[in-house]
Phi, psi and omega in degrees: 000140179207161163238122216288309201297129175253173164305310194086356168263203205282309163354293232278307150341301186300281209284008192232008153234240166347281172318302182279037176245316190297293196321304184311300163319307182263027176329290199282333151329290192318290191317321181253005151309288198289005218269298157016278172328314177273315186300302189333293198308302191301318175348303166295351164279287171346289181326306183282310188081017198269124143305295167258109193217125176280143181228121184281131168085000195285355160056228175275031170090016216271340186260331164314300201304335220256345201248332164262352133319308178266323154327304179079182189315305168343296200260168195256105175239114159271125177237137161201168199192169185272339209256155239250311187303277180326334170239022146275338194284321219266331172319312186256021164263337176282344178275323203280346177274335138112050196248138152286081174242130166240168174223150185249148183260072197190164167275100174326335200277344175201046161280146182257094170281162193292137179275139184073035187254302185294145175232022174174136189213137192236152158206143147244097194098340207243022164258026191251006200251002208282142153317307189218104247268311201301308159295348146319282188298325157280323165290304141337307181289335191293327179272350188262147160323133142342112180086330196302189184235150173232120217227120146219189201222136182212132173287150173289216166280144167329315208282357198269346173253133190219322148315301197257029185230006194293316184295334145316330179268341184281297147311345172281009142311329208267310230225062145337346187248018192269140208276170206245130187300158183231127200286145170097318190269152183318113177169204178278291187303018193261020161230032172324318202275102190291305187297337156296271190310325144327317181293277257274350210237354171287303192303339185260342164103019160291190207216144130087041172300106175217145180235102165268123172293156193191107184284101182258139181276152186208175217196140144210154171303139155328293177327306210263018177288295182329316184304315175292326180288313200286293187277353166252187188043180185314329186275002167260349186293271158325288177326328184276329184290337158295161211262125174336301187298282192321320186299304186318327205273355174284339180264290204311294158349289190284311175307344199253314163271002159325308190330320193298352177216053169234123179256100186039257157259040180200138176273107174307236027199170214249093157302097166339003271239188147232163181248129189224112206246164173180151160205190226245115196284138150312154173315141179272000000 
């Protein structure tokens, strides 16, 4: 299913080019970086009694997938996102698995989802990116049930991820214009601030708010590290725009402060996140 009217910010841009192209070469790195992230969310389903469930943000599927893998013919799993690449990737891994997933092509913050259609909506990673975090999250509760649940995953603060800000940091000698993050804004860190994401998920009309901070240990092979730094973040942003030399002297830079957390073939490092629960109050 898709919807043609796009948004128009840099989201939307971002994630129907450069980004969502990368995510897709590295689907199976990501996935199993992240599968940690995906077990909790099916849990909550399991937990939750949930049938119908939307996974927000969902990119190439893997958790739509991992949640109708556990449902079975019985439950409804909906994924949806803005980027065009990515949920072909995820359209053709749910026919080759042969899962009753379908995906929407639209900006959750303002698709007119069926109201009271979900008895549950998950993200992993893919709510921090919204224009507008508070109309977002009501256009959710509008889609969710009486009662239904709302379960994601969000990174904390930068300085508490140290993986994911090393390549930037490393590279900003090489990339003087490089821009400087801004707390708050649509992006992996805007929703660091637990008491921000309390206003903003109050202000929208959930019920019953709770954010447990929660630490996942995570892995990708040594091989595929260069492959990953190079095509995500900023430095995936970036890199075709420099001059051969600087790139070589920007990748060897960045592969190098890597080192603390490469343990022989394998890249270590613990991801900050909070776990974030909520749920949709009944009609007054």
């Amino acid at each position: 299913m898709d919807e043609t009217r796009q948004t128009g910010n840099e989201q939307t841009a971002l994630w129907n080019g450069t980004a969502g192209r990368a995510w897709v070469d590295t689907q199976e790195v990501l996935d199993s970086m992240f599968k940690p992230m995906e077990d909790l969310l099916v849990e909550a389903v399991v937990a939750g009694s949930a049938s119908q469930v939307l996974d927000v943000g969902c990119g190439t599927g893997s958790t739509t997938l991992a949640f109708a893998r556990r449902l079975g013919a019985e439950g409804r799993c909906t994924g949806i996102d803005i980027s065009e690449p990515m949920l072909t990737a995820a359209r053709a891994r749910a026919e080759r698995e042969g899962l009753p997933a379908s995906f929407i092509r639209a900006d959750a913050q303002r698709h007119a989802f069926e109201p009271a259609s979900f008895d549950m909506i998950l993200s992993r990673f893919g709510v921090m990116f919204f224009e507008d975090s508070v109309q977002a999250f009501a256009n959710l509760r509008r889609a969710a049930k009486e009662g239904g649940g709302l379960r994601f995953i969000a990174w904390r603060s930068p300085s508490e991820n140290p993986f994911m800000t090393t390549a930037e940091r490393a590279a900003a000698p090489f990339l003087p214009n490089l821009p400087a993050r801004r707390p708050d804004a649509p992006g992996q860190f805007a929703f660091a601030d637990a008491s921000r994401v309390h206003h903003i998920l109050e202000e929208s009309g959930w019920a019953d708010i709770h954010l447990q901070p929660i630490d996942f240990a995570c892995t990708l092979p040594e091989k595929e590290l260069v492959h990953y730094l190079t095509r995500l973040g900023i430095l995936g942003r970036v890199l075709h725009e420099l001059d051969d030399r600087t790139r070589t002297q920007v990748i060897e830079t960045v592969r190098a402060a890597f080192e603390p957390f490469v343990h022989g073939a394998e890249v270590r490092f613990t991801a900050a996140c909070w776990s974030v629960a909520a749920r949709a109050p009944a009609a007054p």
